[in-house]
N, C-alpha and C positions, 0 to 999 in steps of 0.2 A: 504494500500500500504506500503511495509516495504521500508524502504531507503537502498542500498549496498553502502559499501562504502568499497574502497580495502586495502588493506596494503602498497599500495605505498602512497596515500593521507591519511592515519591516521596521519602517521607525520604533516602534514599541519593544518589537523582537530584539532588535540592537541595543536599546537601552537597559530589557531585561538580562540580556546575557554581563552587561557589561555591571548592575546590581549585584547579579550573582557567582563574578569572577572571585576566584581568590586572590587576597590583594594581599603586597608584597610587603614583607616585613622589613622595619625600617633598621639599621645596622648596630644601632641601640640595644634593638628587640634581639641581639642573635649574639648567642658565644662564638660560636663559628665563625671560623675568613681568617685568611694570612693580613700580618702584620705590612702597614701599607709601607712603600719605599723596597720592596725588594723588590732586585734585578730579574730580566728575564729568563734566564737560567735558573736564579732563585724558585720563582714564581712556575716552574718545567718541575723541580724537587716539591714544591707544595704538593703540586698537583697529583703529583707522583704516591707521595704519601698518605694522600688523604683522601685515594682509591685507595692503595692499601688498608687503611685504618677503616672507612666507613663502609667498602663495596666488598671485600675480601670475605667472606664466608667460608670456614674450614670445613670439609666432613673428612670421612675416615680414610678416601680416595688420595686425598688430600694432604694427612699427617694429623687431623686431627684425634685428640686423645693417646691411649684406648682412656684416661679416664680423664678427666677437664671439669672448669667449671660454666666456659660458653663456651661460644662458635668461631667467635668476632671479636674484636676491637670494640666496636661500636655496641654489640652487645650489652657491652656493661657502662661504655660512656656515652647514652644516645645523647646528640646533636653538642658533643664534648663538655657536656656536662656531667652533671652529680649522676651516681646509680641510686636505684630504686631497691626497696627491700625486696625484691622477687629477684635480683638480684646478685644477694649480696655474698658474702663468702666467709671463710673461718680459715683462721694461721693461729698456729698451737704450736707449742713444747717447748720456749722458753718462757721461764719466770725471772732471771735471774742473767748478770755479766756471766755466766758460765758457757752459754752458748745454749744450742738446742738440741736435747737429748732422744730429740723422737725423730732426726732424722730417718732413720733407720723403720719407721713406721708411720712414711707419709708425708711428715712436715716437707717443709713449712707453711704449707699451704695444703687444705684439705679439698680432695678431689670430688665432689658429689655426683659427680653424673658420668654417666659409662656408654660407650659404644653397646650396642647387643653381643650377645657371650663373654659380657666385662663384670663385674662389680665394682659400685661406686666404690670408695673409702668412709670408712667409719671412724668418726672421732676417735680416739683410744681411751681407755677411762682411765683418768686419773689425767691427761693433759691439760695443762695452763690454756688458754685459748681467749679470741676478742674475734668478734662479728665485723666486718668490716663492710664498707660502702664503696664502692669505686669513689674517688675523687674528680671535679671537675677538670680539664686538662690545656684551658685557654690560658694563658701569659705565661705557660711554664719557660722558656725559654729565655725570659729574663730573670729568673729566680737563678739558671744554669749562670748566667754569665754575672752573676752578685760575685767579687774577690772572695777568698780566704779572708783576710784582713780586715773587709768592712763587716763581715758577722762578729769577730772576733772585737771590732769595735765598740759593738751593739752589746755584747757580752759584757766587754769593761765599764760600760755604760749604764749595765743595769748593774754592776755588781756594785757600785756606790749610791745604791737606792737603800733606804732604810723603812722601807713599805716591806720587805720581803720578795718581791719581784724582782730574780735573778734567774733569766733563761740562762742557759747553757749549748754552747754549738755542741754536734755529736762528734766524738771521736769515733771511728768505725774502720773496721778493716775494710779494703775494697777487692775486685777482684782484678787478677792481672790482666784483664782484654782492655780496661777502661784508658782514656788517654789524661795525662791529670792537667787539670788547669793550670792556664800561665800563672806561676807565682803561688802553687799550692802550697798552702803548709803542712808541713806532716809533725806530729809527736809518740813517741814510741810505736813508730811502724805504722799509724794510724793515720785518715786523714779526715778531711770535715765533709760529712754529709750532710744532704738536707733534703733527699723526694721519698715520700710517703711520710703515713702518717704521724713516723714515729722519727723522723727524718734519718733513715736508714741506708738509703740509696744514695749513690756519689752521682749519679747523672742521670741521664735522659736514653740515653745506650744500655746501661744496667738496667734501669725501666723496664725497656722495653722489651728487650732478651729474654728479661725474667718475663715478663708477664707474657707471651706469648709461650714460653714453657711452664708456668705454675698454672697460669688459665688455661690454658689451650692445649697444651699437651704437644707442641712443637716444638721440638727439638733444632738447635742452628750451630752456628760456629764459636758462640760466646758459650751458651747452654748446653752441651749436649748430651747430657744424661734423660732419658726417658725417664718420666715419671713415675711410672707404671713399674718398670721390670728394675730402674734403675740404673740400666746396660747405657754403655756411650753409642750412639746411634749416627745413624750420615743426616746432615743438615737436611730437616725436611721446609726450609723457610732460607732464601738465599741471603745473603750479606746486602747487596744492594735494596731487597724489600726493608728489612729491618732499616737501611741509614735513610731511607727515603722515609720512611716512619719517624724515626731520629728527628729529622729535618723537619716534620709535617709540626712536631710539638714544639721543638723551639720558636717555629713561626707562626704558629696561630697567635693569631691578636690580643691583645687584654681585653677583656668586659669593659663596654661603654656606661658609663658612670650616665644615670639621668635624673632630671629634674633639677637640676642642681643650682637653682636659681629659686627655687621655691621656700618661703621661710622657713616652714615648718622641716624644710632638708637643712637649710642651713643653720638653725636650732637645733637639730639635732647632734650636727657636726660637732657646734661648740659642744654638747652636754656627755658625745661621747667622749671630748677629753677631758670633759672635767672629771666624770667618771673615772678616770685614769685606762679605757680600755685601751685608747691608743698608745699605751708604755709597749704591750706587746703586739697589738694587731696594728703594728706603724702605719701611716698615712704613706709615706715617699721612703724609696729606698734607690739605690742605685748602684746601676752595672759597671763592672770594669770591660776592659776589651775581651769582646769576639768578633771572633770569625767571621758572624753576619754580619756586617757594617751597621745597620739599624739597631742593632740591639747594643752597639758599643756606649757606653759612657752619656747613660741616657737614666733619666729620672726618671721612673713608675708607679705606680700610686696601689695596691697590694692589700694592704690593710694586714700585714704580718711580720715578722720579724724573724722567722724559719729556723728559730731557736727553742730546743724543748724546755718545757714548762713542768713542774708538777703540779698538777689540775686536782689534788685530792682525791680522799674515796669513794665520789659520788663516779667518777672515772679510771676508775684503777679497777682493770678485770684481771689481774693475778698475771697478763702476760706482754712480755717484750718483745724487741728485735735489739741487736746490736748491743751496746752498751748503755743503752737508756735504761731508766724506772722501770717500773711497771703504770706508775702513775704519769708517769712523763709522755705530754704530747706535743707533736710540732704546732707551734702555731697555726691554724689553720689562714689560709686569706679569704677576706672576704669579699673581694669583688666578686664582679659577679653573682653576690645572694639573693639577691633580688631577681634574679631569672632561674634561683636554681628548680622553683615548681615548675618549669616548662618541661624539663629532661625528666622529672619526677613522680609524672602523670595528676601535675596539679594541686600536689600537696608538699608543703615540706617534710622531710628527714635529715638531720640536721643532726651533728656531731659523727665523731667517727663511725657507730654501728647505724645511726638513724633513729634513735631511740628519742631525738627530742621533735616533737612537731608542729612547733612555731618558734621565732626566733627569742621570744622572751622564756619558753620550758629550758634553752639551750642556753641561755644567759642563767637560768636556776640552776643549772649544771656544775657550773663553773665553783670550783672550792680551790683548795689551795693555796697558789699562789695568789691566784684571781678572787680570794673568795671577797678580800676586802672591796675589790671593782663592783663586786657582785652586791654587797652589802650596798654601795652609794648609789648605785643603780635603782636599789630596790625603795631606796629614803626618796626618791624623785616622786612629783607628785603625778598623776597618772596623765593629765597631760604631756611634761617633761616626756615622760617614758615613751608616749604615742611619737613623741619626737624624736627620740633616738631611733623607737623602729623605723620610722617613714625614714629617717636618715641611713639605714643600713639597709631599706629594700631599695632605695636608691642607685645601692652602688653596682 
């Protein structure tokens, strides 16, 4: 049956279609997009990585598993944002600087889901263990290219604080594929980490090695012990996908800060620092040189300080990485919080497992170092407050 339609209702027809287009999101609206100012080659490596990260789909054909926790990349960070509790994942068996004693059954990361003729992994009873959330994965690449030096700044800086608020850089062994930063500093064999939660990882290359062998169950040139059997296997994931991956996280863009001209945001601003939250979730922090010329010797605005903390027992689940606490967490950043319900099916989840769901449960969180932030926070009159949060959905 063909449809007529006359030329007195095209007009109409055109205007409804043009009502009911989807209309395009403004670059505010979106964590996603490379960092503007890179070169056309540059901008060849984006593109390159960010089919790898978001279109790349493993199955078993493929090297995915035999046991894994997704498929994908994007899997756990849709549109490079936060993950969702359906999600989310479990790292067990250390409590303690000893190291982790369950390698040998599993750790450090627990495998839930199996190829057919597999079994998942079962917690082991009696392991330390913390639920984690994928992390949002937009300005990391200016977090890589922070000096040794300027954290170590930030450290001497809080440590003549008489509030109690004294982050600490990680010391952490790294692995030998990584290449270490111009002007690293090392002490007793150690050097300074700072990606993931617990800021355990030295770069953006460890990232990502690992997690394509703890999530995924692919084996490469950095990784190559199988999950599963444990046996050293042939790269099923080539060197060039991984640096194009590399390359995709150093250049995605920061989160676009909005509203920023609205009182009630710029009231909040002030009241987050009279609060004192901005001692650890700093406003501005800045890059030494890289590689990518955009990211050199450039100011970014983060809302962290990538120094661990001890956040008390309201966040102390019995388990570590590296040489941290067990209470000890990396600063989170906060940009970008204010879009993180879009990745998150419209709700927030919010701290390391997602256990808080809204951003004032996750300020109740907050003990330890932070309890006293918490406590001035909480003396604000309920106005005040509504101003800090519109100040922090903001960013």
């Amino acid at each position: 049956m063909k449809i007529k339609i006359t030329l007195g209702l095209l007009p109409l027809f055109l205007v409804g279609c043009e009502v009911f287009a989807p209309t395009e999101l403004e670059e505010y609206e979106l964590l996603d997009g490379p960092i503007d100012g890179l070169t056309h080659a540059e901008s060849r490596r984006f593109v390159a990585g960010d089919v790898a990260f978001n279109d790349q789909i493993f199955t078993a054909e493929t090297g995915l598993g035999p046991v894994f926790t997704g498929t994908s990349c994007v899997s756990c960070h849709a549109g490079d944002g936060k993950g969702h509790p359906f999600n989310q994942f479990i790292r067990f068996g250390q409590s303690d600087e000893t190291g982790n004693h369950f390698l040998d059954q599993g750790g450090p990361q627990l495998q839930n889901k199996a190829l057919p003729g597999y079994e998942p992994e079962i917690l082991p009873e009696g392991a330390p263990h913390a639920t984690f959330l994928a992390p949002a994965v937009t300005g990391l690449g200016y977090f890589d290219a922070v000096t040794d030096a300027y954290l170590l700044d930030i450290e001497a800086e809080q440590a003549q604080r008489t509030d109690g608020i004294h982050g600490e850089v990680h010391w952490n062994h790294v692995p030998d594929y990584v290449t270490l930063r111009p002007n690293a500093i090392t002490k007793d064999g150690k050097y300074i980490t700072r990606f993931g939660k617990k800021a355990s990882v030295y770069d953006l290359l460890q990232q990502t090695a690992d997690a394509y062998n703890q999530d995924i169950g692919i084996t490469s040139f950095y990784e190559p012990y199988d999950t599963y059997s444990g046996d050293m296997l042939s790269p099923e994931i080539d060197r060039q996908t991984i640096s194009d991956v590399v390359f995709y996280l150093q250049t995605l863009k920061a989160p676009v800060p909005r509203n920023q001209d609205n009182p009630d945001v710029i009231a909040g601003r002030n009241l987050f620092d009279q609060v004192q939250c901005a001692v650890c979730h700093r406003p501005n922090m800045e890059t030494g040189y890289s590689p990518i010329e955009v990211l050199s010797n450039v100011t970014f605005h983060p809302y962290t300080d990538l120094l661990l903390h001890d956040l008390g027992p309201e966040l102390d689940d019995g388990y570590t990485e590296g040489y941290a606490t067990s209470a000890q967490w990396r600063t989170a950043a906060l940009w970008g919080l204010g879009l993180s319900k879009d990745s998150q099916g419209g709700k927030y989840y919010l701290m390391h497992d997602g256990r808080a769901h809204s951003i004032e449960e996750a300020i109740a969180l907050h003990g330890g170092e932070a309890a006293n932030s918490r406590k001035l926070f909480e003396q604000l009159s309920q106005e005040e407050k509504n101003q800090v949060l519109t100040f922090l959905e903001s960013l």
